[in-house]
VODRENKE-694658 format. One record per residue: x, y, z of N, C-alpha, C in turn; residue in three letters; residue number from 1. Coordinates in Angstrom, 2 decimals. Atoms other than C-alpha are relative to their C-alpha. Example, Ala and Ser with C-alpha at 12.3 -4.5 7.8 and 13.67 -1.06 7.14 Angstrom:
<atoms>
{{0.89 -1.19 0.00} {12.30 -4.50 7.80} {0.90 1.20 0.00} "ALA" 1} {{-0.82 -1.19 -0.06} {13.67 -1.06 7.14} {-0.77 1.09 0.73} "SER" 2} 
</atoms>
This chain:
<atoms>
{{0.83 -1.20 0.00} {0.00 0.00 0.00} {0.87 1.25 0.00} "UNK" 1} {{-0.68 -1.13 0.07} {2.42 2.24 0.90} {1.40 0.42 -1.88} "UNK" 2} {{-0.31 -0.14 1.65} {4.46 1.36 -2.67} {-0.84 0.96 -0.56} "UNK" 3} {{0.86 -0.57 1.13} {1.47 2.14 -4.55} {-0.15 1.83 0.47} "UNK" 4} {{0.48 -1.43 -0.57} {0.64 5.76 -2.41} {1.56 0.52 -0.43} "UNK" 5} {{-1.41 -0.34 0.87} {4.77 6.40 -3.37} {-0.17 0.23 -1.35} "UNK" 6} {{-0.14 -0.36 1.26} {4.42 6.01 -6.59} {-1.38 1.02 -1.19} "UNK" 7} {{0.95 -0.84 -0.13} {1.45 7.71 -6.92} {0.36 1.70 0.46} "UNK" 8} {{-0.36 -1.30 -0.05} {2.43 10.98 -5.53} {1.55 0.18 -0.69} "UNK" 9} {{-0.99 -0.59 0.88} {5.87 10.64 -7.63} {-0.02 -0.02 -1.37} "UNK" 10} {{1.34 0.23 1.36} {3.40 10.14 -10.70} {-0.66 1.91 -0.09} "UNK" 11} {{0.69 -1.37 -0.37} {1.78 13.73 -9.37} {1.23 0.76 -0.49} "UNK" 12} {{-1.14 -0.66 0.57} {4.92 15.29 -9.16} {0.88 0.08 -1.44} "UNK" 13} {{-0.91 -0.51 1.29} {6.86 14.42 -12.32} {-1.32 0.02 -1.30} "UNK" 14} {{0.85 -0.38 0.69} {3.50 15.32 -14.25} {0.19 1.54 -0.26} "UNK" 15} {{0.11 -1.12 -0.38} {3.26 18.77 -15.44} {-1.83 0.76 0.25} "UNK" 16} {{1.40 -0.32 -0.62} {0.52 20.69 -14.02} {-0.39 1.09 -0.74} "UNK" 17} {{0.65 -0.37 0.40} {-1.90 22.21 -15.80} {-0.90 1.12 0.27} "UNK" 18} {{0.52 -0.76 -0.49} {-3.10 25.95 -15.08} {-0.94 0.24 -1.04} "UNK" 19} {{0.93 -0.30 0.53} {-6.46 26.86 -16.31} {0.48 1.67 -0.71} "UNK" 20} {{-0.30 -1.69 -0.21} {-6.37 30.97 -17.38} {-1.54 0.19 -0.40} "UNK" 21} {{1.29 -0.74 0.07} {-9.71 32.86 -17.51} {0.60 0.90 -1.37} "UNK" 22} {{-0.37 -1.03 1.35} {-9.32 34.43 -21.23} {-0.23 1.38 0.58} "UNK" 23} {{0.08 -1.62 -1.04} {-8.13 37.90 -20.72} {1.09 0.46 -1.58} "UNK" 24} {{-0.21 -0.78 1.16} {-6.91 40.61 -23.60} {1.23 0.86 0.45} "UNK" 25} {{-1.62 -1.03 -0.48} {-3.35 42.55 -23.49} {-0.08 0.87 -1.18} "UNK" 26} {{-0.71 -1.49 1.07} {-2.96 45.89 -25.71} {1.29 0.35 0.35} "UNK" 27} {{-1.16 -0.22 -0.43} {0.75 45.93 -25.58} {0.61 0.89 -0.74} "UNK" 28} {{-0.58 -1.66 0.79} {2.90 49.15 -25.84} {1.37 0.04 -0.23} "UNK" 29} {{-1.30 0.35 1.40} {4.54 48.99 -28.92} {0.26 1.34 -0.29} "UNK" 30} {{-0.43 -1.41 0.73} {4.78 53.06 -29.40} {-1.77 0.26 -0.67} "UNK" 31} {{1.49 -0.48 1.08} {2.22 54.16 -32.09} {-0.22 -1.31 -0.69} "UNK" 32} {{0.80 1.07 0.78} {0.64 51.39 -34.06} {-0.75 -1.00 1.03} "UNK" 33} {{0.52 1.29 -0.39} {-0.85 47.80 -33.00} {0.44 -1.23 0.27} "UNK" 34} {{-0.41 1.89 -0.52} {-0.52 44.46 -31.53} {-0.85 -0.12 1.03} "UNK" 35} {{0.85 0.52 -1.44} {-3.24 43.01 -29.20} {0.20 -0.94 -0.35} "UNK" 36} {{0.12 1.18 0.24} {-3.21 39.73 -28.02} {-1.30 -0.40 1.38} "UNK" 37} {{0.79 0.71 -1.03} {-5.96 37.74 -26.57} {0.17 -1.64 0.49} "UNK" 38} {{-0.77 0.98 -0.48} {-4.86 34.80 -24.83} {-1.10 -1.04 0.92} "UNK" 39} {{0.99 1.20 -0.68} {-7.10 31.42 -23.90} {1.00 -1.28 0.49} "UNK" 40} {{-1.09 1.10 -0.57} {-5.71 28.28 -22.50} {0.59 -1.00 -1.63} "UNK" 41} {{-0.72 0.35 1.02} {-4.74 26.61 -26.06} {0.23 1.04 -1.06} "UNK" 42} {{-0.34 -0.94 1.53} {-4.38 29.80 -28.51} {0.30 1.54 1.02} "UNK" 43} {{-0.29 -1.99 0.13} {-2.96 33.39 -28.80} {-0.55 0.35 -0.95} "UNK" 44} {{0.36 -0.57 1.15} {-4.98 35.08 -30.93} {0.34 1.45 -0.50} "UNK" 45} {{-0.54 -1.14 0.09} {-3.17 38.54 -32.16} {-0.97 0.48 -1.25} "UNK" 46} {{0.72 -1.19 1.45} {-4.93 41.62 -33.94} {0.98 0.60 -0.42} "UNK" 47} {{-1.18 -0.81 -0.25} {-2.00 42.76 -35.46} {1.22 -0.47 0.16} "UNK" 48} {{-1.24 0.21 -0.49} {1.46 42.38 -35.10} {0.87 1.16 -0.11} "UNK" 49} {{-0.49 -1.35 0.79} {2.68 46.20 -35.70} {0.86 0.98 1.46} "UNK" 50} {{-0.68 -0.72 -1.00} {4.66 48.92 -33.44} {0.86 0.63 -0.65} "UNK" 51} {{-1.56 -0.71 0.85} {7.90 50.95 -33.76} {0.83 -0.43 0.68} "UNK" 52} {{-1.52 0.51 -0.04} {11.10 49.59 -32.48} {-0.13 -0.85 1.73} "UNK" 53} {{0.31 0.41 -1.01} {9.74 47.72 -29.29} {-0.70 -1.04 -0.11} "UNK" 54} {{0.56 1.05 -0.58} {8.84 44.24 -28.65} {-0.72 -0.36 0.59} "UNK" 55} {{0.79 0.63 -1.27} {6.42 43.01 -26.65} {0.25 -1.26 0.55} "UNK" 56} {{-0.49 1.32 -0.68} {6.81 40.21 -23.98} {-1.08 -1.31 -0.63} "UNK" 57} {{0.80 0.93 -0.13} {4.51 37.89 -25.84} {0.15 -1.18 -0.30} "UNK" 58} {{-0.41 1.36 0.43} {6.42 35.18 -26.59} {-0.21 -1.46 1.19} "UNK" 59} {{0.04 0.83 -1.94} {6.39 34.17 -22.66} {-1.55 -0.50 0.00} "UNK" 60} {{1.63 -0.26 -0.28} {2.35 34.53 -22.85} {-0.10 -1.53 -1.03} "UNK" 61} {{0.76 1.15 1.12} {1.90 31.96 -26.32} {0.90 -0.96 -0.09} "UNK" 62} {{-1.37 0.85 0.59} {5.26 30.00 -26.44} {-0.63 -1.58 -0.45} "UNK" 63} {{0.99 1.52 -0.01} {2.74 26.74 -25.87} {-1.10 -0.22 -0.32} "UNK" 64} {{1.43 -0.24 0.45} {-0.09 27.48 -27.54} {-0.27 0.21 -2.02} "UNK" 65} {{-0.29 -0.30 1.22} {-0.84 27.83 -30.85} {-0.86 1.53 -0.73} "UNK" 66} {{-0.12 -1.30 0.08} {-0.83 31.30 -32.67} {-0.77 0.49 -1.46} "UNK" 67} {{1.33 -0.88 0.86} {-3.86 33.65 -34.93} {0.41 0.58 -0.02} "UNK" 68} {{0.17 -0.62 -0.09} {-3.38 36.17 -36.63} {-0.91 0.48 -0.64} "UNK" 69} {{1.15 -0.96 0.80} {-5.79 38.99 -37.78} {0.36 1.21 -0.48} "UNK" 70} {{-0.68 -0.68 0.48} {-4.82 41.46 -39.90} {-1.16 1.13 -0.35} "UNK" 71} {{1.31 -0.80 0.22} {-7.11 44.81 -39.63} {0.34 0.81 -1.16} "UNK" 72} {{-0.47 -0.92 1.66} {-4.85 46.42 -43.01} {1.24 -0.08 0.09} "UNK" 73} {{-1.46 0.81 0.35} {-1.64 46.62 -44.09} {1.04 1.18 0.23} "UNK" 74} {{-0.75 -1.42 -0.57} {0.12 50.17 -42.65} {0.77 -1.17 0.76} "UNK" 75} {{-0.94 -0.17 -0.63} {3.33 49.54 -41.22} {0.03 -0.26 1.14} "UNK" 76} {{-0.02 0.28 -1.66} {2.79 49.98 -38.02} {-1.37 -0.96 0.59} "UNK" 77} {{1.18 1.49 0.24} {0.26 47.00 -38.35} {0.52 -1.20 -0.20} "UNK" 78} {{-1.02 1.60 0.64} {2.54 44.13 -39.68} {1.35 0.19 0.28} "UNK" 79} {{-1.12 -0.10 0.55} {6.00 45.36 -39.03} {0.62 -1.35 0.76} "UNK" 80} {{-1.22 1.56 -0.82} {6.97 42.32 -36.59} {-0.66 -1.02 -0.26} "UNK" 81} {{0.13 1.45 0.50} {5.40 39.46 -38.61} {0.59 -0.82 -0.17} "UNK" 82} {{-1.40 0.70 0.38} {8.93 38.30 -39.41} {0.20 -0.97 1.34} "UNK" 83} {{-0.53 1.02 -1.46} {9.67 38.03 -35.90} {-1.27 -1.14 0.88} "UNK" 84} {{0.51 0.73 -0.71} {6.42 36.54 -35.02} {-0.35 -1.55 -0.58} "UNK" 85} {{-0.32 1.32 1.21} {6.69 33.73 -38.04} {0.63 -0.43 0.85} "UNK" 86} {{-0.78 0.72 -0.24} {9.79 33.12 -36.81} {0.02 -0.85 1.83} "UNK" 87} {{-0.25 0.11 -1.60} {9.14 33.04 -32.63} {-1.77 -0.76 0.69} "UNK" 88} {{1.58 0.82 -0.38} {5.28 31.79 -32.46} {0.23 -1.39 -0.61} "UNK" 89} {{0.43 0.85 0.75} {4.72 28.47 -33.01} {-1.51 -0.11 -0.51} "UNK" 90} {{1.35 0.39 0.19} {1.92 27.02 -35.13} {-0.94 1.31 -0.67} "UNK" 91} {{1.12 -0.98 0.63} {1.07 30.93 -36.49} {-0.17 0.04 -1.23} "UNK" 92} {{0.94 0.56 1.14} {-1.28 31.14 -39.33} {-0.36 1.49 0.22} "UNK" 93} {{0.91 -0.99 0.16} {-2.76 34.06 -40.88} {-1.75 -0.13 -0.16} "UNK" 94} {{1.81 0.28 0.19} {-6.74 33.99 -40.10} {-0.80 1.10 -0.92} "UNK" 95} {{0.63 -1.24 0.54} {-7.52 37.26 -42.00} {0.87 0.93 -0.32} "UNK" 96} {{-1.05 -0.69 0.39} {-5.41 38.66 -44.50} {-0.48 1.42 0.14} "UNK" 97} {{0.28 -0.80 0.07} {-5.15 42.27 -44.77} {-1.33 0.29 -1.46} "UNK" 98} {{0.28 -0.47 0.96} {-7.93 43.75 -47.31} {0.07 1.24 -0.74} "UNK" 99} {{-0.47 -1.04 0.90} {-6.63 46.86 -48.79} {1.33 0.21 -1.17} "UNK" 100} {{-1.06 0.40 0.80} {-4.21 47.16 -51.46} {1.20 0.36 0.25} "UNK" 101} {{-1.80 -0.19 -0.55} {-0.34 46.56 -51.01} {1.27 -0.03 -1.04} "UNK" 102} {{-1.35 0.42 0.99} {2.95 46.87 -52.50} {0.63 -1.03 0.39} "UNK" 103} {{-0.54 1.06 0.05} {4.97 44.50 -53.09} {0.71 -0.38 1.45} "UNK" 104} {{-0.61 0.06 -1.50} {7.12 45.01 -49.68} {-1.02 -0.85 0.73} "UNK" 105} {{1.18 0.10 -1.09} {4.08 44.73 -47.83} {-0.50 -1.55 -0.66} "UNK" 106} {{0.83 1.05 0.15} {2.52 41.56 -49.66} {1.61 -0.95 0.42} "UNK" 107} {{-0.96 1.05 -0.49} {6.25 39.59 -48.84} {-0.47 -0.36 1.53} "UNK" 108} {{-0.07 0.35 -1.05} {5.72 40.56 -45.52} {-1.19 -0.98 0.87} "UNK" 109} {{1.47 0.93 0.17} {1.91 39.09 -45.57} {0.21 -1.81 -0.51} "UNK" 110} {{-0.52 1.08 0.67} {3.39 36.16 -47.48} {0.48 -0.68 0.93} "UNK" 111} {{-0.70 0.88 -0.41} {5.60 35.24 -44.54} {-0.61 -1.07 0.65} "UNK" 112} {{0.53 0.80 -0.93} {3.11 33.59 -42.62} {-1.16 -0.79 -1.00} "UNK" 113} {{0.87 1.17 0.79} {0.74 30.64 -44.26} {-1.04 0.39 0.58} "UNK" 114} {{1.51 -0.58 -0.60} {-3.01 30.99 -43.87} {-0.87 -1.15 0.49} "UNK" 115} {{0.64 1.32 -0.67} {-4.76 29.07 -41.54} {-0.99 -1.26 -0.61} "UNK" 116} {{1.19 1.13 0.44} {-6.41 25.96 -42.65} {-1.14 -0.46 0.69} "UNK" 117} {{0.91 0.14 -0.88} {-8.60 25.41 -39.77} {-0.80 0.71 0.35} "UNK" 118} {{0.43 -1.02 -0.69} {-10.96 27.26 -38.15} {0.35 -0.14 1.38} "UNK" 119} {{-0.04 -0.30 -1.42} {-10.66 28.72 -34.24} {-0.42 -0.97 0.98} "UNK" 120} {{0.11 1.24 -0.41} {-10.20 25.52 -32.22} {-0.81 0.25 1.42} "UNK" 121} {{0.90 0.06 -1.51} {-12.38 26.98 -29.26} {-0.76 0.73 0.56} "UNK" 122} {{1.79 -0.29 -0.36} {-15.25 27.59 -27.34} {0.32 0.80 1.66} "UNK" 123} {{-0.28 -0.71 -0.96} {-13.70 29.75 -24.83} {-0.10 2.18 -0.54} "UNK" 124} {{-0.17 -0.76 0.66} {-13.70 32.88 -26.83} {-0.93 0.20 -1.21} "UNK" 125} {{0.97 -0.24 0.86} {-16.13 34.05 -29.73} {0.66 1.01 -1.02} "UNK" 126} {{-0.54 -1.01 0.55} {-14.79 36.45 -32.70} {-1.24 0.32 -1.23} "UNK" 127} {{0.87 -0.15 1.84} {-17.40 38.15 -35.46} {0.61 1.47 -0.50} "UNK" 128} {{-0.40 -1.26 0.72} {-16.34 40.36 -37.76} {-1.01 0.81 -0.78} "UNK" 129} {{0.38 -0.48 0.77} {-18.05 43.20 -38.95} {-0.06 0.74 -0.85} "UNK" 130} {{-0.38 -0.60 1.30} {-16.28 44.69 -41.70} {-0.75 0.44 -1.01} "UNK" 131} {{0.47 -0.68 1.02} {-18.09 46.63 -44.10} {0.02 -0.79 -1.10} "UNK" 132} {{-0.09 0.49 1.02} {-18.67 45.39 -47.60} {1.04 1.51 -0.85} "UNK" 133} {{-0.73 -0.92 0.64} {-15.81 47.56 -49.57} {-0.61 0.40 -1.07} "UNK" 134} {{0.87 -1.19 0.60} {-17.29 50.51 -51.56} {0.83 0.83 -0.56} "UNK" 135} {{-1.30 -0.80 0.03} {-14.26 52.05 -53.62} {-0.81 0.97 -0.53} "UNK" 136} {{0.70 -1.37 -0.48} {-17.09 55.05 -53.99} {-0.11 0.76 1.09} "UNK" 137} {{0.23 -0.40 -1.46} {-17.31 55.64 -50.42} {1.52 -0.05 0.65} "UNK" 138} {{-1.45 0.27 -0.41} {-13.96 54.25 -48.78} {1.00 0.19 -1.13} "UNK" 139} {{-1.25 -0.70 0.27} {-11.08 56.21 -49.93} {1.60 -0.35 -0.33} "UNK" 140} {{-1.63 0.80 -0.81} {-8.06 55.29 -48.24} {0.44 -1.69 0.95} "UNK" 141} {{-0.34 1.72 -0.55} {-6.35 52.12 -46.76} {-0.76 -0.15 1.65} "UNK" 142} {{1.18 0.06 -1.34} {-8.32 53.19 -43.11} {-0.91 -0.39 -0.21} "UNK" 143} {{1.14 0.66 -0.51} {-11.21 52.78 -44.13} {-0.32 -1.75 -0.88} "UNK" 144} {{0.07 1.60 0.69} {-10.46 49.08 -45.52} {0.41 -0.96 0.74} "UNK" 145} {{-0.60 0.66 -1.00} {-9.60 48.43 -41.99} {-1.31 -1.06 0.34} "UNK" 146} {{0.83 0.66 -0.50} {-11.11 45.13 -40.94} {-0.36 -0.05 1.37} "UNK" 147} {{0.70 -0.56 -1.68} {-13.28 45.42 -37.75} {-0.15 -1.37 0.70} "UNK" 148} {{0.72 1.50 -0.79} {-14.04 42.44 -35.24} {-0.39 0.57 1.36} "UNK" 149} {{0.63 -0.22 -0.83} {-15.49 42.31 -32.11} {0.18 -1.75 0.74} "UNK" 150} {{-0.26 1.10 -0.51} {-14.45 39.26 -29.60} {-0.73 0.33 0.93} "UNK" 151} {{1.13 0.40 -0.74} {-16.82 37.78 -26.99} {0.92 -0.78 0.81} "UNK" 152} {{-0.38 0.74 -1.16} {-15.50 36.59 -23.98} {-0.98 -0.51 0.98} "UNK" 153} {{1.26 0.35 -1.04} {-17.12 34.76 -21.21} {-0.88 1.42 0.80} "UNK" 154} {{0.49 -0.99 -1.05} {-17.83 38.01 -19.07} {0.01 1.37 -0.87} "UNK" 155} {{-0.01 -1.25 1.03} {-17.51 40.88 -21.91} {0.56 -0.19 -0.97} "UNK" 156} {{0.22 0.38 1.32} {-17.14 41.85 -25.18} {1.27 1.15 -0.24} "UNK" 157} {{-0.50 -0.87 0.44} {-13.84 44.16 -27.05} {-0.21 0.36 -1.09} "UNK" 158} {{0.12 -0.02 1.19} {-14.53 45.73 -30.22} {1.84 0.77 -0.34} "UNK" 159} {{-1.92 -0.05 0.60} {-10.82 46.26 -32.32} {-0.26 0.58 -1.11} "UNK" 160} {{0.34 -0.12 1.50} {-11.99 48.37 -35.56} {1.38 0.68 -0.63} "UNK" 161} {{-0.51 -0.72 0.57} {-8.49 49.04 -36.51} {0.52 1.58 -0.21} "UNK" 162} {{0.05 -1.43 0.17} {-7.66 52.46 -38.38} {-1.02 0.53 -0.55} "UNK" 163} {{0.59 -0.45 0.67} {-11.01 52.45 -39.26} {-0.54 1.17 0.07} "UNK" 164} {{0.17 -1.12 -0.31} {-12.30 56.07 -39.79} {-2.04 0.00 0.18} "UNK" 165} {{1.39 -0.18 -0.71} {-15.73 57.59 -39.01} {-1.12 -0.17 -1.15} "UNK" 166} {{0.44 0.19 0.95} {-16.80 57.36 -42.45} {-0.30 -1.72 -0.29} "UNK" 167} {{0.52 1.65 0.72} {-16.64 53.68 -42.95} {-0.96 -1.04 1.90} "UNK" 168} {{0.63 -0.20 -1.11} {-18.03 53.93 -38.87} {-0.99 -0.53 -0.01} "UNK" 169} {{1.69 -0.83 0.35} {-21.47 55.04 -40.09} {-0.51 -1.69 -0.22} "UNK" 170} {{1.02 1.07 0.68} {-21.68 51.76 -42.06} {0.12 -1.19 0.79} "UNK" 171} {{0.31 0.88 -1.01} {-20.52 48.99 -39.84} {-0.44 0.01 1.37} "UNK" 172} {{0.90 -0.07 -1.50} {-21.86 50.24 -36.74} {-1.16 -0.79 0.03} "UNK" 173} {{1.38 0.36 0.12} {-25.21 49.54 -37.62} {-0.40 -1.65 0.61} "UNK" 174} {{0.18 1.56 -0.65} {-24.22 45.94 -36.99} {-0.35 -0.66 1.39} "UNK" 175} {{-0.28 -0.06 -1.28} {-23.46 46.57 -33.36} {-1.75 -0.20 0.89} "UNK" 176} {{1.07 0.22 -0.35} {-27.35 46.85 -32.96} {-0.34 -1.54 0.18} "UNK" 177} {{1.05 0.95 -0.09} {-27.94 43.29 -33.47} {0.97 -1.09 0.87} "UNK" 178} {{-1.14 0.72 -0.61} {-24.94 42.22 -31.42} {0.00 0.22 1.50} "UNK" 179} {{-0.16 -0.39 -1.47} {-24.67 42.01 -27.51} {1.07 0.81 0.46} "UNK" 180} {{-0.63 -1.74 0.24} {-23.26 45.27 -26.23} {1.77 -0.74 0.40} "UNK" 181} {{-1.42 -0.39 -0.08} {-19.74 46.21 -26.08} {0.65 0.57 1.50} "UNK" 182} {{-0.43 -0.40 -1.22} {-17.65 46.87 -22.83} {0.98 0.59 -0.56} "UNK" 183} {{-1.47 -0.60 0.45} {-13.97 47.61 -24.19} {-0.61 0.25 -1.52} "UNK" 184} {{-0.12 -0.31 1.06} {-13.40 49.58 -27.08} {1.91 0.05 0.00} "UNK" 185} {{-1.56 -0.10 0.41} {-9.40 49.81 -28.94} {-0.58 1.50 -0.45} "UNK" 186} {{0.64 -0.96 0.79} {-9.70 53.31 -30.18} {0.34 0.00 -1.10} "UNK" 187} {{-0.15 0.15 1.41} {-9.97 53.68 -33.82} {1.17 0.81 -0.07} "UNK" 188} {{-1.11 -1.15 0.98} {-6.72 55.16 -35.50} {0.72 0.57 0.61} "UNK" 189} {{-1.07 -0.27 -1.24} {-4.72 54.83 -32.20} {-0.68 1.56 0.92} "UNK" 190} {{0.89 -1.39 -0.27} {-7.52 57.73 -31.20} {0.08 1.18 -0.81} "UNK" 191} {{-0.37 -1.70 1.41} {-6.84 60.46 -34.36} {-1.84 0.19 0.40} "UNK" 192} {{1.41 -0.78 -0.13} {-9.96 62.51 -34.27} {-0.97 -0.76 -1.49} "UNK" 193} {{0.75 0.33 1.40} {-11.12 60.75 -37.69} {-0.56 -0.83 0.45} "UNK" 194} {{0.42 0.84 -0.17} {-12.21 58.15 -35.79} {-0.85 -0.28 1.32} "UNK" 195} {{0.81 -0.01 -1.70} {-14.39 56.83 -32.26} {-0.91 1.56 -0.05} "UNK" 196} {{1.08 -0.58 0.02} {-17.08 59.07 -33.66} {-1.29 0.03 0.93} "UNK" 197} {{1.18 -0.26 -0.08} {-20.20 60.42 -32.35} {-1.41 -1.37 -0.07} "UNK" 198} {{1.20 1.16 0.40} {-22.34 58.01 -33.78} {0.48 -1.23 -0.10} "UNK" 199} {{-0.48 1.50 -0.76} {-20.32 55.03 -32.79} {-0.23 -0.16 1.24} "UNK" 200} {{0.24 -0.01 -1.92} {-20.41 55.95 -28.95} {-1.38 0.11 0.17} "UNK" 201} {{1.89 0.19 -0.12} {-24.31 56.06 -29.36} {-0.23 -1.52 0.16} "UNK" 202} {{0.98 1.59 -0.24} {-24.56 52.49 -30.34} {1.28 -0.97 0.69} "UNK" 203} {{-0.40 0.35 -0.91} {-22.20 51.63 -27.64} {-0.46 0.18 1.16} "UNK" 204} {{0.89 -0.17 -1.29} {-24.27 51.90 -24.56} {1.06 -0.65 1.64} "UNK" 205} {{-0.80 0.66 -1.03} {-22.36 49.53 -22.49} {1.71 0.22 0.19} "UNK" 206} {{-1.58 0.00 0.18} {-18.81 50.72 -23.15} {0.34 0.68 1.40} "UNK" 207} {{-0.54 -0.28 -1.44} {-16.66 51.06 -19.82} {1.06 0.52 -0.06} "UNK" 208} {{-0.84 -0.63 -0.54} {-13.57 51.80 -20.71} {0.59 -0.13 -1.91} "UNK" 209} {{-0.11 -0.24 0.84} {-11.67 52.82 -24.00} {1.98 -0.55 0.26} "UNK" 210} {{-1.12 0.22 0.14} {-7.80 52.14 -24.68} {0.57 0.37 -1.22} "UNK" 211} {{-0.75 -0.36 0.95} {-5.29 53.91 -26.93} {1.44 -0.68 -0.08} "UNK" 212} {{-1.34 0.90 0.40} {-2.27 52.52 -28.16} {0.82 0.87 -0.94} "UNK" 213} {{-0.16 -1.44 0.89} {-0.67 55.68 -29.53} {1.26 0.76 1.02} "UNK" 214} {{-0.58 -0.96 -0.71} {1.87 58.37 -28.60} {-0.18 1.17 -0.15} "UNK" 215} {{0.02 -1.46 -0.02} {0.91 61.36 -27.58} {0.90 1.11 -0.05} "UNK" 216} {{-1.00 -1.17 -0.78} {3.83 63.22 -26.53} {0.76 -0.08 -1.40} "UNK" 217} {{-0.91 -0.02 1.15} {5.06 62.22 -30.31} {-1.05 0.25 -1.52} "UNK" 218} {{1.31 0.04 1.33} {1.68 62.18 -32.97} {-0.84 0.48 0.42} "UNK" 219} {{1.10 -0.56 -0.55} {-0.80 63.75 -30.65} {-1.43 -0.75 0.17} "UNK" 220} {{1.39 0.77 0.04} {-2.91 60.59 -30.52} {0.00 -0.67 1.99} "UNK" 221} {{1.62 -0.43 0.96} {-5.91 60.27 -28.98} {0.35 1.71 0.28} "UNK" 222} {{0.64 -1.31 0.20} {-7.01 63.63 -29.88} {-0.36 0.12 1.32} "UNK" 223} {{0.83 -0.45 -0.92} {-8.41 65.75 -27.44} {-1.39 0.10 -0.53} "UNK" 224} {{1.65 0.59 0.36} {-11.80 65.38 -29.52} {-0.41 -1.28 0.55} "UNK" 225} {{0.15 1.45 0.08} {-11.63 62.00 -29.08} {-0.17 -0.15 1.59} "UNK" 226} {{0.18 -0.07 -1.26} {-11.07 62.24 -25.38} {-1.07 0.43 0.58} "UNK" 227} {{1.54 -0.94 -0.80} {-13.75 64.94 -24.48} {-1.33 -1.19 -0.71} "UNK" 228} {{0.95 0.32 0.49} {-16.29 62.89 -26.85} {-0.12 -1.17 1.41} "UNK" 229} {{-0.04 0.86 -1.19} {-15.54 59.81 -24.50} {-0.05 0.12 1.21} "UNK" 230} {{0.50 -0.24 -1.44} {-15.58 61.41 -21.58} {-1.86 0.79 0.18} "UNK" 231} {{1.16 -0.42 0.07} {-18.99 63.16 -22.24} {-0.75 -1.35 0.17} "UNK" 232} {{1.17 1.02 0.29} {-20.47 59.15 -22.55} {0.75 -0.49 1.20} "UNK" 233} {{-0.10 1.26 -1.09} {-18.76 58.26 -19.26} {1.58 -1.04 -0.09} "UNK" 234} {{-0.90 1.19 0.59} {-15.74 56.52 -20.60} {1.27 0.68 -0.09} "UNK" 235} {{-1.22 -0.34 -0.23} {-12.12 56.83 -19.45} {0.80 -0.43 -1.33} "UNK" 236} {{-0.57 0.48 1.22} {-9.64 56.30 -22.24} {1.87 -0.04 0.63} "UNK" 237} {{-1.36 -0.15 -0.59} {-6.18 55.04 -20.94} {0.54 -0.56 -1.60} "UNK" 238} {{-0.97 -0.32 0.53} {-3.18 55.13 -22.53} {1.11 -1.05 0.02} "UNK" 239} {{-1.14 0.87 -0.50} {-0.42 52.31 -23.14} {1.11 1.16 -0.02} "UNK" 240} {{-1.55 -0.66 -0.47} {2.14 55.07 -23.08} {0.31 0.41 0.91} "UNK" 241} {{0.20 -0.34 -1.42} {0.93 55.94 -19.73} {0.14 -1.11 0.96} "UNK" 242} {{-0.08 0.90 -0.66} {0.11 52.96 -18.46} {0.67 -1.82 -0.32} "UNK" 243} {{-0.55 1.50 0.58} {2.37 50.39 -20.58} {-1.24 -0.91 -0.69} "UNK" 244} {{0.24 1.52 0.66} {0.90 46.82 -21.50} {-0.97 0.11 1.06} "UNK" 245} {{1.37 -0.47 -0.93} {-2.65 47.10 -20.53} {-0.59 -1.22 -0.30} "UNK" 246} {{0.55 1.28 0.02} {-4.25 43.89 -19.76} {-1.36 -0.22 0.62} "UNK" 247} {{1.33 -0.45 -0.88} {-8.00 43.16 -18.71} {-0.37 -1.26 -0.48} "UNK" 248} {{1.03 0.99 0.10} {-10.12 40.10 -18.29} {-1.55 -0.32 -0.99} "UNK" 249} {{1.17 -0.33 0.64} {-13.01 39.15 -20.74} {-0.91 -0.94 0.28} "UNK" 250} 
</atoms>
């Protein structure tokens, strides 16, 4: 008896142990541009992989997991560390190429990563996208060809629309009506005033808290429009340059 209870707890021990995580969302501060990652117990799912000359720790976060990305357009400071995340994620896959048009640079760097064959292996997490139908009458520029999503977590919801501007706003908002409300917002366009309109923060009702990913003290993002509008509905808007690598439960 006592054998078996031995080998039994040295069975426990040289097992490795298995921590659950409550899916939870990181906006990490890369400077001006993008990179979120949302992180479940088998996947990293990244919006983004973009910044200026700064890394993020997320290699520690996905090293064992396997790795999404989503690509909301194809600016620079949107894709510039795909290389490194090809090379340092395992298992990443592009889930959603960029849709606006690229030069050649830009489609290598799209190129480096293969496109997922599977769909989203889990039921911890929810993602819909509501991207606009592209309108090269209406949408302009490569912003507003930014793809939008909106992830569903057990306990709340983030919407991520990119650099999309207020113009291409108007048209996927509308969606938001038939969708269960929104808590986190990313601000559009790292907060530029073109974007996190008026008539987006209407059909956000439930939004709590806002997050920029921007430098102020170097591009002037968010706006002070952008700020006052958000604070008029209630809604703080922090800052990864203030407050770093901003992480929150969903």
């Amino acid at each position: 008896m006592r054998t078996l209870l031995a080998a039994i707890v040295i069975f426990i021990m040289a097992s490795p142990i298995a921590v659950e995580v409550h899916p939870f969302v990181v906006v990490w501060d890369i400077g001006q541009g993008q990179w979120i990652t949302i992180v479940t117990n088998n996947a990293c799912l990244h919006f983004d992989m973009g910044g200026e000359n700064r890394l993020p720790p997320v290699r520690s976060l996905c090293l064992n997991k396997r790795n999404r990305v989503y690509f909301s357009h194809s600016d620079m400071d949107h894709i510039k560390f795909l290389p490194w995340g090809a090379t340092h994620l395992p298992h990443l896959c592009d889930a959603a190429p960029p849709l606006d048009p690229m030069n050649a640079r830009k489609k290598r760097l799209i190129a480096s990563v293969h496109l997922c064959r599977s769909p989203l292996n889990t039921n911890e997490v929810k993602i819909v996208e509501i991207t606009p139908s592209i309108n090269n009458k209406t949408f302009k520029g490569h912003n507003d060809f930014s793809r939008v999503f909106v992830v569903y977590g057990p306990d709340r919801a983030i919407l991520i629309p990119g650099d999309s501007t207020a113009t291409a706003e108007r048209v996927w908002s509308k969606r938001l009506e038939q969708l269960p409300f929104v808590q986190i917002l990313v601000a559009g366009h790292h907060g530029s005033r073109t974007s996190t309109s008026e008539a987006l923060l209407r059909r956000l009702p439930d939004l709590k808290v806002s997050i920029a990913s921007a430098r102020k003290a170097r591009y002037g993002h968010p706006n002070p429009e952008v700020v006052a509008r958000l604070r008029a509905h209630g809604v703080p808007c922090l800052r990864t340059e203030i407050f770093g690598n901003i992480g929150l439960a969903l």
